[in-house]
N, C-alpha and C positions, 0 to 999 in steps of 0.2 A: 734802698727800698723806700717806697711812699708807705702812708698811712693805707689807704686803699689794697696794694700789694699784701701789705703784713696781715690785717683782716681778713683779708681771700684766704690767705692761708693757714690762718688760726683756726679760724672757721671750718675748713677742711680737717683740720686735726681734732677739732674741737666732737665729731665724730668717733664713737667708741671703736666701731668695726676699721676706719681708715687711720687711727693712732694706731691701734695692733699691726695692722698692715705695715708702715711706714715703720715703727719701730723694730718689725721683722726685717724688714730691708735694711737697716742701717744697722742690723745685729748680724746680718749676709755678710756686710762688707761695700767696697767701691765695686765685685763682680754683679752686684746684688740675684737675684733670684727668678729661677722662672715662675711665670702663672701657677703650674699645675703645684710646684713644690708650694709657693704662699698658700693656696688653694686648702692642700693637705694638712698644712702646719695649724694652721688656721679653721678649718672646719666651714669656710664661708661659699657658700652655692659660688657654681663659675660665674651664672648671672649678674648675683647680686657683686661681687670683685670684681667683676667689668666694668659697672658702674664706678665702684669709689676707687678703681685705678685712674678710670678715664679724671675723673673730677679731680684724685691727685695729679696728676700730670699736665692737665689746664692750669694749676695757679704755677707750676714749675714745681712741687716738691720732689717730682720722680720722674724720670724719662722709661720708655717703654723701646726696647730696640727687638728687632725679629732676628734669633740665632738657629736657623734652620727653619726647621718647621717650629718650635716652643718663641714665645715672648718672653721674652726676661726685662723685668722691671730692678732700673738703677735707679736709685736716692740722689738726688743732685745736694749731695752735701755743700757745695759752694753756697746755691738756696738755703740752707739749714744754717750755714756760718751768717749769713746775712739777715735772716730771723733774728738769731741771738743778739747779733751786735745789734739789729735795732732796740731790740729790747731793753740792751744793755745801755743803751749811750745814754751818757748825760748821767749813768747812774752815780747818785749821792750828790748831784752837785747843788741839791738845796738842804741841803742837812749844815747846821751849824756846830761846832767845834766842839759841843757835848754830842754829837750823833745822834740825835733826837730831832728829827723833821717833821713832830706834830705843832701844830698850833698853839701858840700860848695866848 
């Protein structure tokens, strides 16, 4: 993932109503959830969750698949593993051998 990627999608999460969303989905599972159940669980107008599904599913945090007539929205946890590691890499590698990486 680029710098540009990771911020798209912080950003997106950085939203109180689309972290709830997204952390429902990854609380579903890899079946994740249809619309109408997020909807219920959640308390959020169909409207207003159309929007911040559509806005997760542009940066990649969710894919949206149609199972009959309902939308069930999956969590692309592969996306979510690739967040972390960026976040993670390089982690401590300026910390000196007391573990203390502030300035002296």
């Amino acid at each position: 993932m680029d710098h540009e990627q990771v911020a798209a999608s912080l950003a997106e999460l950085g939203n109180v109503h689309r972290l709830s969303v997204f952390r429902f989905l990854v609380k579903a599972g890899h079946a994740g959830a249809p619309v109408g159940e997020i909807q219920k669980a959640l308390g959020i107008p169909a409207s207003t969750l159309s929007h911040h599904l559509a806005r997760m599913a542009r940066v990649g945090l969710i894919r949206q698949e149609k199972h009959s007539r309902s939308i069930v929205c999956i969590p692309e946890y592969e996306h979510l593993d690739n967040l972390i590691g960026f976040l993670q890499d390089q982690c401590c590698m300026g910390m000196d051998d007391g573990g203390d990486s502030r300035p002296r």
